[in-house]
N, C-alpha and C positions, 0 to 999 in steps of 0.2 A: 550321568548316564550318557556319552557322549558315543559310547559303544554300540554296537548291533543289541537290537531287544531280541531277547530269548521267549520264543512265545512258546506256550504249553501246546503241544498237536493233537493231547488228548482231553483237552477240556470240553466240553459241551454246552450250550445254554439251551434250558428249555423253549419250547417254542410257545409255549402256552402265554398269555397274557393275563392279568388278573385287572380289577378294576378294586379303587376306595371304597369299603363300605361305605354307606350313608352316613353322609354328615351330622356329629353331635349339634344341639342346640346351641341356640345366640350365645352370644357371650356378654359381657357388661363390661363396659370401659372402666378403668380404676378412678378415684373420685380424683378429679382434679387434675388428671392425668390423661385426655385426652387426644384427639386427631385435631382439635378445634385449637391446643396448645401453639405455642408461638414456634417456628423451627429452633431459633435460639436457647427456647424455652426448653426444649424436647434435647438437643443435642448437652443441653447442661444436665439436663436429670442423667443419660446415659451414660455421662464420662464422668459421675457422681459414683452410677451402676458398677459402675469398672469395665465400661464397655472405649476407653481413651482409644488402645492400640486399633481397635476395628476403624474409629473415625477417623483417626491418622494417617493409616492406607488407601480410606479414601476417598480423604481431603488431595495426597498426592497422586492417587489413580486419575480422581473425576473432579480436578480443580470447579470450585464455581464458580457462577458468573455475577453477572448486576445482579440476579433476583436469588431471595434466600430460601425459595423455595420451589419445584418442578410448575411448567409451565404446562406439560404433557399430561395425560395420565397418569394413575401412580406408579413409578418406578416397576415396583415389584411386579408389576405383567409382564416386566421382558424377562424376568429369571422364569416368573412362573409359564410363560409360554414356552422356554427353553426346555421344562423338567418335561412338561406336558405334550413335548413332541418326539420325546425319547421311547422306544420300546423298554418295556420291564420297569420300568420307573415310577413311584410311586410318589405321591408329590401331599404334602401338607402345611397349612398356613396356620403361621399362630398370630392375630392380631385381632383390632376391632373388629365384633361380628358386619359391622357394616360394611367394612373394608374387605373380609372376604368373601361377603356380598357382591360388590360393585368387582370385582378382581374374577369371581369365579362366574359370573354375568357375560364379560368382554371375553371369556377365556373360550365359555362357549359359541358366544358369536362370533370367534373366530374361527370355533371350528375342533375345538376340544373334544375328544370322542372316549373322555376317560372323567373320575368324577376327581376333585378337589381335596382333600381331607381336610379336619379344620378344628382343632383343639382348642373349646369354646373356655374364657376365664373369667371370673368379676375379681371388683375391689380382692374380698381376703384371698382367695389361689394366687393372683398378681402378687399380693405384699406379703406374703407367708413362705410364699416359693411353691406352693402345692402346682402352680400351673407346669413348673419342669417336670416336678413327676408326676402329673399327667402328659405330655410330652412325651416322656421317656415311656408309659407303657402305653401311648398309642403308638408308637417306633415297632418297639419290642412286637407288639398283636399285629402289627402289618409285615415282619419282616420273614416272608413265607421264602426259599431259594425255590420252588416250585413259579412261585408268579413273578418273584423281581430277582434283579442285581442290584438296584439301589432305591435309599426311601432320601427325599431332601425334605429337609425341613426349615422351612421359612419364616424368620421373625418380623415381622409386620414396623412398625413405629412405635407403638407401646409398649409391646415386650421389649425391645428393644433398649427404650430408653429406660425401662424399668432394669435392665439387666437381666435378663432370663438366658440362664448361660449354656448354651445349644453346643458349644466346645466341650462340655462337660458328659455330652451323650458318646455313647459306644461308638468307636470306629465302625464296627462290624460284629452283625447278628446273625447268628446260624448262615455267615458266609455271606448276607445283604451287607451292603455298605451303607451305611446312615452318613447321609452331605448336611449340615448345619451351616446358613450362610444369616446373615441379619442383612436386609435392604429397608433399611429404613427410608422415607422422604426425606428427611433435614439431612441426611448423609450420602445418598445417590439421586443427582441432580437429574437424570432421564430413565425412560425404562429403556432405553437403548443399553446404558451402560450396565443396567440391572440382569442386562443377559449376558455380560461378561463376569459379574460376580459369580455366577455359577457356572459357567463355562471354564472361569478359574480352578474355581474350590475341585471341580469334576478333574482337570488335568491337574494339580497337584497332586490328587488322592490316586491318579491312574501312573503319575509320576515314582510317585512311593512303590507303588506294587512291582511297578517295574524295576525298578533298581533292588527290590525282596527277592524277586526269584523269575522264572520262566512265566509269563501273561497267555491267557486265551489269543487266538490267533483270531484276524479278521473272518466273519462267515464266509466272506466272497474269499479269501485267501489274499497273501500277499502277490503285490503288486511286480511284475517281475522288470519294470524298469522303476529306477530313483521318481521319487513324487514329490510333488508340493501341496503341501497342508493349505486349504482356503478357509480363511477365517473373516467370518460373515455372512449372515443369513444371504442366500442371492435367489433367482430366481429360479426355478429348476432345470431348467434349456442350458444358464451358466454355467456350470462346473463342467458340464459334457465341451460345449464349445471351449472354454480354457481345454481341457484335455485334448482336442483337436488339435489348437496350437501348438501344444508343448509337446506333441507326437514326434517330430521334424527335426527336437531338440534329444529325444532319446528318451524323454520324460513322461511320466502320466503326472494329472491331477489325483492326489490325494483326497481324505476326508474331506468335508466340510465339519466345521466346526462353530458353533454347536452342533455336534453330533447326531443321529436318529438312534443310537446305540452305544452301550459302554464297551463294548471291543472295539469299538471308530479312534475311542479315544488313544487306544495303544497304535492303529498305524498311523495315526495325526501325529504324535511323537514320535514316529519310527521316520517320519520323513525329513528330509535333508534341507530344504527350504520349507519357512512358511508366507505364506503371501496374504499381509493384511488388506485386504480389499477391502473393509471396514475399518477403518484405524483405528474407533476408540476401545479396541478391546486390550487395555493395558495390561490386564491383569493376567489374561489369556498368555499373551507375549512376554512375560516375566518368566511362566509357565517352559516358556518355547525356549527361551534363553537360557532359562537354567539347565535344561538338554543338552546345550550346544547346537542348538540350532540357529540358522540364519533367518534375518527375516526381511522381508523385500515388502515397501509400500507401493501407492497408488493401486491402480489395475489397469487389462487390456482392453480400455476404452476408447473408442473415434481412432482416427488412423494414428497420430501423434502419441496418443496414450498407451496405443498397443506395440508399436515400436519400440517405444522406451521401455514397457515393463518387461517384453522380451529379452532385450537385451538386459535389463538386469536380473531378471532369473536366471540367463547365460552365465551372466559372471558370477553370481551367487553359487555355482553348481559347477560354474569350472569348464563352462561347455566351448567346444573350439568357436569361433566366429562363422565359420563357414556353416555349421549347423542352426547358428544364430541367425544366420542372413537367410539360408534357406528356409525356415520357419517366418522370417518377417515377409519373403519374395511371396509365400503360401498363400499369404493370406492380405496383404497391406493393401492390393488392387482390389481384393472383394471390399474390404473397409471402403475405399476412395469409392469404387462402384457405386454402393450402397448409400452413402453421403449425398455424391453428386445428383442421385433417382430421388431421394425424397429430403428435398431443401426445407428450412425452416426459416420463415421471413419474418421480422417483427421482432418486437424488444420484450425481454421477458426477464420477472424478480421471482428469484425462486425460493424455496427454507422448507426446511422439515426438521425432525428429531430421531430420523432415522440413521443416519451415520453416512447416508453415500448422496449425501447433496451436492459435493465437489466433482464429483462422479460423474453425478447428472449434468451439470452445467457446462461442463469439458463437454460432453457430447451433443450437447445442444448449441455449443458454439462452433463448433466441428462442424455441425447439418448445418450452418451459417445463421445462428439467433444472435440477436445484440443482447448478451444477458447481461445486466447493469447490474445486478445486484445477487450474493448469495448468505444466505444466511443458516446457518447448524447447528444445533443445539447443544451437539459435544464440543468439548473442548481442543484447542489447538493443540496439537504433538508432531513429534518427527515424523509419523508413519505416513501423514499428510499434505509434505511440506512440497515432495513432487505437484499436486495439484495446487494446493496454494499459489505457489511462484509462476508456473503457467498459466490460471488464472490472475492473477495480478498484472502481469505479463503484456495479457491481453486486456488490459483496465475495466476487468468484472471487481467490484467492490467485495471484500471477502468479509465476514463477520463470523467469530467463531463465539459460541455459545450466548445466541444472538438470542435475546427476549420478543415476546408477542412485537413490545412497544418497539423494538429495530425495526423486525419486520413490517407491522404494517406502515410505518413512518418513509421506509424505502420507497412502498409501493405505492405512497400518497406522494412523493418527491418526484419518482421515476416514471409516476403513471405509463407503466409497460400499458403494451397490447396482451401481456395476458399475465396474470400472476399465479403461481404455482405454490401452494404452503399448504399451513394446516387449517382444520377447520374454522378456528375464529380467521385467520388472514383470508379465508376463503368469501366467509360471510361479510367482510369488511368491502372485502372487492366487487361482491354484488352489488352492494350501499352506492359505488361510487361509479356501478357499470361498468366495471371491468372484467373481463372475463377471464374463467380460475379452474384451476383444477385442485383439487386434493391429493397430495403428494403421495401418500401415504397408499391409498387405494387405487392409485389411477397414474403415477409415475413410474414407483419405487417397486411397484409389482407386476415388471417387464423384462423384458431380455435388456441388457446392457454391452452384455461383452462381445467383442468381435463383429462378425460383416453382422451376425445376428441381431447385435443390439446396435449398428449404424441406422438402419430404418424404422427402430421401435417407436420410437417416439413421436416422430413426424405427422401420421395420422391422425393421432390423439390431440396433439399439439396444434396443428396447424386446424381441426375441426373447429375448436376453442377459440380461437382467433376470429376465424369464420362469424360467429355469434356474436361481435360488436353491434350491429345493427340491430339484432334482438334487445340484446341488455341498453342500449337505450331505449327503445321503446317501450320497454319494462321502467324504465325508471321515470320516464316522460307520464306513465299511465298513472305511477303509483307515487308520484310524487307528494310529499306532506302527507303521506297516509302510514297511519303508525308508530308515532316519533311524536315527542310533545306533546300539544292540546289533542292530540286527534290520535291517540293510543288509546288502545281497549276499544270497545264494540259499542257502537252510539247508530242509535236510530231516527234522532235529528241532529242538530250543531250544537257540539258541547257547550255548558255554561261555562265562560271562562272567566267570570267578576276580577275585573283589575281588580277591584279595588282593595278585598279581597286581600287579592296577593301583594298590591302595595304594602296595606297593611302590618306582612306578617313579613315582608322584606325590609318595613324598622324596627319591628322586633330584634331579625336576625343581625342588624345594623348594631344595634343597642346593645344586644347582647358581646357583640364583636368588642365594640369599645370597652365594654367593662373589664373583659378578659384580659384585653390589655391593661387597662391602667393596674389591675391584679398583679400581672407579670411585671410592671416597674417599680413595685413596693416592696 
């Protein structure tokens, strides 16, 4: 489909919204076949299932790392927060009742304004097959073209490895399009990358239609200068400020992808570059590529970062230089302004699992931080490698699909003045007095790009710092309270009977030895 998309100009989508009816009851894990299973355990039943080719893509999509299993959340939050921000979209999980529990809990704390659906199974509908068709006619009774354009449906870890074959449902119901994607945990290592399996499966399926015939056109209408596709959740001030930029160049910004909408999906493919701002969305950019589209990494972050990715959106597009240089002349001095008004002093290890931690630390050494250390939970690729080698460059320690034990090992080596991670790296750094922010709630969800996101950080940042003199005295007060003899609630001075524990330390002695000389017979 390398060609102009033919959109339909008389299609329509209703404007109505529908919500999941209430959720069926619990479900029942299959015997033996649980969430409590070994990942190894779990990825062998699947490709038993006939479920090989889904973990083979990926194994190559979302290489793993040291640990064989997520460190984050489960996975499945970032597709199912993907489905659940889309208008008309209907969203349903098939796995442990517990696990659609704790999934449709964080869904609404984050902000979910639509309900879950959730097609509960035990032992026999697991091992009978009766769970797909159930599946198939919860599809079927939700797929109203009054309230959706599309129903996804979600196989959890269990269905999963059981093989519950969701390729085997209807493309498309009275014109609803049914999306079946499996995210398993032993098979997608973050829920970052979990929002690219469906951000996939969605442009593949928007791929096809297109290349079938004439597609619904965008509600806002087509764009009437060339666009670039931004792929990756950002902040919302972001896509406007890139558009600013790429003004100068003859350009607008395009969608963002994932989508708020299935017509976004057709002008995201209708655009002529796409710009991974997020790099692990592989599957996304497979998507883009088979289009014939271009695709340009890093983004326009700190003055250095924005330079560079201007000019290669230029070359990507074809644009003269003198329209290149007049967009970088636009804006490079607000950048530099911006930087030099809100400095950031102090040494700082940063990590998260949200895909734009390269991002951040570029800009934070930009505002002048000694960042020693970064750490990302996805994995290393080409889309990346601009930020990689300018961080390296600059002797930041780069770790891609860095575990809890990287991270908090860094921040025990480097003891920054302020560590920025997830919440166990966060609670670690309390333990040690050092003060932290939570990436996720408190970095990652700021302006970044442009003069706008030169001074985002610095107030946040530089407050945090401020608080060394707290967090010792917090730790001077609370010192040996909590930890050891003196955990749990005591109203005089624990019993702590050495002897007691002498005791039950030659037991443990005893038993050690025996196990050995077991193991040399």
């Amino acid at each position: 489909m390398d060609g102009e998309i033919r959109y339909d100009q008389t299609a329509e989508t209703p404007v109505t919204e529908g919500l999941r009816p209430e959720a069926g009851a619990a479900g029942v894990v299959a015997d033996g076949m649980g969430c409590h299973a070994g990942a190894a355990e779990m990825e062998a039943a699947a490709r038993a299932a006939g479920n090989s080719e889904i973990l083979d893509q990926y194994a190559a999509d979302y290489p793993q790392g040291p640990h064989d299993k997520p460190q984050s959340m489960c996975p499945a939050f970032g597709s199912l927060r993907v489905g659940l921000r889309m208008r008309r979209v209907a969203t349903v999980l098939s796995g442990s009742a517990c696990c659609v529990y704790g999934l449709t809990f964080v869904s609404h704390f984050y902000g979910a304004r639509r309900s879950v659906g959730y097609v509960p199974f035990n032992s026999e509908t697991l091992v009978t097959g009766k769970l797909f068709e159930d599946i198939r006619d919860a599809v079927h009774e939700l797929a109203d073209p009054e309230r959706y354009d599309a129903v996804v449906v979600t196989n959890l870890c269990v269905p999963t490895a059981s093989g519950v074959p969701l390729k085997l449902l209807p493309n498309e119901i009275n014109g609803v399009r049914i999306v079946g994607i499996d995210v398993p945990g032993f098979g997608v290592p973050t829920h970052a990358e979990a929002k690219d399996v469906l951000a996939g499966a969605m442009l593949a399926y928007a791929r096809r239609e297109i290349e079938a015939g004439p597609v619904a056109a965008p509600e806002r209408g087509r764009s009437d200068r060339p666009t670039v596709a931004l792929l990756g959740e950002m902040f919302p001030a972001d896509p406007m400020m890139i558009g600013a930029m790429l003004a100068p160049m003859g350009l607008a910004a395009g969608p963002v992808v994932p989508c708020r909408e299935w017509r976004e999906l057709y002008a995201a493919l209708d655009c002529g570059v796409v710009a991974a701002i997020h790099p692990f969305y592989t599957a996304a950019i497979r998507e883009f590529q088979a289009a014939g589209r271009k695709v340009v990494g890093s983004a326009p972050v700190g003055y250095d970062g924005t330079m560079a990715w201007l000019a290669a959106i230029g070359d990507a597009y074809g644009v003269a230089a003198e329209q290149v240089a007049a967009a970088q002349n636009a804006f490079g001095g607000a950048i530099k302004g911006a930087l030099a008004a809100n400095p950031v002093k102090g040494r700082i290890t940063l990590s998260g699992y949200e895909g734009s931690e390269l991002l951040v630390a570029r800009l934070l050494v930009e505002s002048g931080a000694d960042v020693a250390y970064v750490g990302t939970a996805c994995a290393r690729n080409d889309w990346s490698a601009a930020d990689r080698d300018w961080l390296e460059a600059r002797g930041v320690a780069v770790k891609y699909r860095a575990s809890l034990e990287d991270d908090c090992a860094a921040m025990e080596a480097f003891r920054p003045d302020l560590a920025i991670g997830t919440t166990p790296v966060v609670q670690k750094a309390k333990e040690l007095a050092i003060p932290s922010l939570y990436f996720t709630n408190l970095i990652s969800a700021r302006p970044l790009m442009g003069p706008a996101g030169a001074g985002s950080l610095a107030q946040v940042v530089n407050a945090a710092m401020a608080n060394k003199a707290r967090m010792d005295g917090m730790k001077d007060f609370f010192e040996g309270v909590g930890e050891g003899d003196t955990a749990g609630i005591w109203e005089g001075a624990p019993n702590l009977r050495p002897d007691f524990r002498a005791a039950h330390q030659k037991k443990l002695e005893k038993a050690a030895k025996a196990a050995a000389a077991e193991a040399m017979i």
